[in-house]
C-alpha positions as CSV (number, residue, x, y, z in Angstrom):
1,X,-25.4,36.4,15.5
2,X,-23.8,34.5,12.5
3,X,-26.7,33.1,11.5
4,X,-28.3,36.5,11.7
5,X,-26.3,38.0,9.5
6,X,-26.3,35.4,6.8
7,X,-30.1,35.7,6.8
8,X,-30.3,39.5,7.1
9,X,-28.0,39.8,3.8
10,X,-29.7,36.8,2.0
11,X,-33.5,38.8,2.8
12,X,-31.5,42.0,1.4
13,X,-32.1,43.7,4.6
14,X,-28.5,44.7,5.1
15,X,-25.6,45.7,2.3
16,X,-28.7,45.3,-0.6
17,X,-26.5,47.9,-2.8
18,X,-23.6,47.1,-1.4
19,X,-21.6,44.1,-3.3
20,X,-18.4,44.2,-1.2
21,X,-20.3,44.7,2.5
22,X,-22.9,42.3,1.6
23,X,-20.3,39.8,0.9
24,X,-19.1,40.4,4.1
25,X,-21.7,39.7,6.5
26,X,-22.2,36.5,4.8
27,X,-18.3,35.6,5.0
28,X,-18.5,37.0,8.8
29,X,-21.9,35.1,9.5
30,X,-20.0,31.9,8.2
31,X,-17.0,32.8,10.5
32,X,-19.1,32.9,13.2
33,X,-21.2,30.0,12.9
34,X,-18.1,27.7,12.2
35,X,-16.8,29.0,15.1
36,X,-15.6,26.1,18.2
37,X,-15.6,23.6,14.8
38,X,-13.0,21.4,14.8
39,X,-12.4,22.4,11.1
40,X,-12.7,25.7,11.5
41,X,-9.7,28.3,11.0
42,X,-11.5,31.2,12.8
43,X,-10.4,31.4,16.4
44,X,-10.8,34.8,17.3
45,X,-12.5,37.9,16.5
46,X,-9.0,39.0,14.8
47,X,-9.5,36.8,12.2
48,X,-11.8,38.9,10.6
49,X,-11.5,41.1,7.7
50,X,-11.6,44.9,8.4
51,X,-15.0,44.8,6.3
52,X,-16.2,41.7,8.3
53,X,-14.6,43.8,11.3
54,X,-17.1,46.3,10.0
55,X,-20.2,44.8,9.6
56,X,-20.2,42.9,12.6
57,X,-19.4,46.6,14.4
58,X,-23.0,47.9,12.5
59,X,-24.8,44.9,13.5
60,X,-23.7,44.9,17.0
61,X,-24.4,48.7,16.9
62,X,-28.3,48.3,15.4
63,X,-29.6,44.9,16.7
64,X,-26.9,44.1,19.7
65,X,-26.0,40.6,21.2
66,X,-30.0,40.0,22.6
67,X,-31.5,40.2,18.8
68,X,-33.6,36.9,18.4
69,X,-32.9,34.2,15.7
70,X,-34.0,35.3,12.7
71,X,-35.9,31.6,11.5
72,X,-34.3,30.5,7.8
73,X,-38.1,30.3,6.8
74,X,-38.2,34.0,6.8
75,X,-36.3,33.7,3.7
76,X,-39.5,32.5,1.4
């Protein structure tokens, strides 16, 4: 899902007019990816951001937990 959502909001398929969401699904995606890290501060779904919080709500919501990997190729 983190990976998703960076590549969702790099393709401009989510947030495209929106600065401050857009920024968030990519901060969220980056959460979520680094999550089980040894290095990583993110422990818990409470660590998000209520607009993180948000845009991993709308995600769940329109592609749910079963969406496939969207392939970083996509993005060329």
């Amino acid at each position: 899902m983190g990976r998703n959502l960076i590549t969702l909001a790099e393709k401009n398929e989510i947030y495209p007019k929106d600065d401050l969401l857009w920024n968030a699904a990519v901060t969220a995606g980056n959460k979520l990816v680094s999550l089980g890290t040894t290095w990583s501060n993110f422990k818990s779904f409470e660590d998000l951001n209520d607009n993180e919080t948000k845009v991993v709500y709308n995600y769940l919501d329109k592609y749910g937990l079963e969406h496939p990997s969207i392939p970083i190729e996509d993005l060329v």
